[in-house]
C-alpha positions in Angstrom: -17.3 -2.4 -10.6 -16.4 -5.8 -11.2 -13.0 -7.2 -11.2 -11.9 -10.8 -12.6 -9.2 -12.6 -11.4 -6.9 -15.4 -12.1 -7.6 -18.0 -9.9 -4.3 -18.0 -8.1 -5.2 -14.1 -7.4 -8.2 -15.3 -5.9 -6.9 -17.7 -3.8 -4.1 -15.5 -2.6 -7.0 -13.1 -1.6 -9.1 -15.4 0.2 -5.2 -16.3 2.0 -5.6 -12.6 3.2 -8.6 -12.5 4.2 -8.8 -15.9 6.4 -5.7 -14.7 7.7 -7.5 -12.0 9.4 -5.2 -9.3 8.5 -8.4 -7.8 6.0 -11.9 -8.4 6.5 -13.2 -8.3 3.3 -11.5 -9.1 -0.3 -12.2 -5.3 -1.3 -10.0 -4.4 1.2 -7.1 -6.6 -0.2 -7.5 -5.1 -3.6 -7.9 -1.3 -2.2 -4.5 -2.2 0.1 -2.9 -3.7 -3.3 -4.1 -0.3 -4.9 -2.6 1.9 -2.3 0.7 -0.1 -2.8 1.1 -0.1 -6.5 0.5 4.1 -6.2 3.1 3.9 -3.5 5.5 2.2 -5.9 4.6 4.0 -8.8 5.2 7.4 -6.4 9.1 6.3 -5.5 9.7 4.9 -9.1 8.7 8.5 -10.5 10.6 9.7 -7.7 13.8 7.5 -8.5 13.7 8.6 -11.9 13.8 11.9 -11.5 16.7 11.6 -9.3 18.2 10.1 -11.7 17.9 12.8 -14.5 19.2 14.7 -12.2 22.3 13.1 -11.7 22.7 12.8 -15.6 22.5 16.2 -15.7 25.0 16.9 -13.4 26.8 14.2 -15.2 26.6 16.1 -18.2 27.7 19.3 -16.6 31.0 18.0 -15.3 31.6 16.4 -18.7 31.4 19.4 -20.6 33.8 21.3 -18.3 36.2 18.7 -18.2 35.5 17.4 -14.6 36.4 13.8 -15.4 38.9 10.8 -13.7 40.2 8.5 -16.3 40.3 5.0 -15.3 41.9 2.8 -16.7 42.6 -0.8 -14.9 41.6 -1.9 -11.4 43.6 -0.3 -9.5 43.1 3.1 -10.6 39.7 2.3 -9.6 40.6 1.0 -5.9 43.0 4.0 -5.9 40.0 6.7 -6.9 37.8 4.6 -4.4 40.7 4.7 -1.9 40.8 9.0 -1.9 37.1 9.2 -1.8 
């Protein structure tokens, strides 16, 4: 497989490498790999929490589970009782 680069990518993997940390530049791209799965894992991750919490959103909605707020301090009040 061959991979082209921008020439500041190149640079910053030639950084990593004669910095010791990796010993070749296939190992800086297979570290960048592992971290953009990582990322990609707790984005997928984040997201579903987040439907989650729309849902449940939703729920309390529909039966009427609600605070109106309508200036600051209602808001530093609701905060306040939390």
């Amino acid at each position: 497989m061959q991979v082209s680069l921008t020439p500041r990518l190149e640079e910053m993997v030639r950084e990593k490498v004669d910095s010791g940390l990796y010993n070749s530049a296939s190992e800086v791209v297979r570290e960048a790999l592992r971290l953009m799965q990582e990322y990609e894992q707790v984005r997928h991750l984040k997201l579903e929490r987040l439907r989650e919490e729309l849902t449940r959103g939703e729920a309390d909605l529909a039966a009427g589970r609600v605070s109106v707020l309508a200036d600051d301090g209602d808001l530093r009040r609701f905060f306040a009782s939390l």
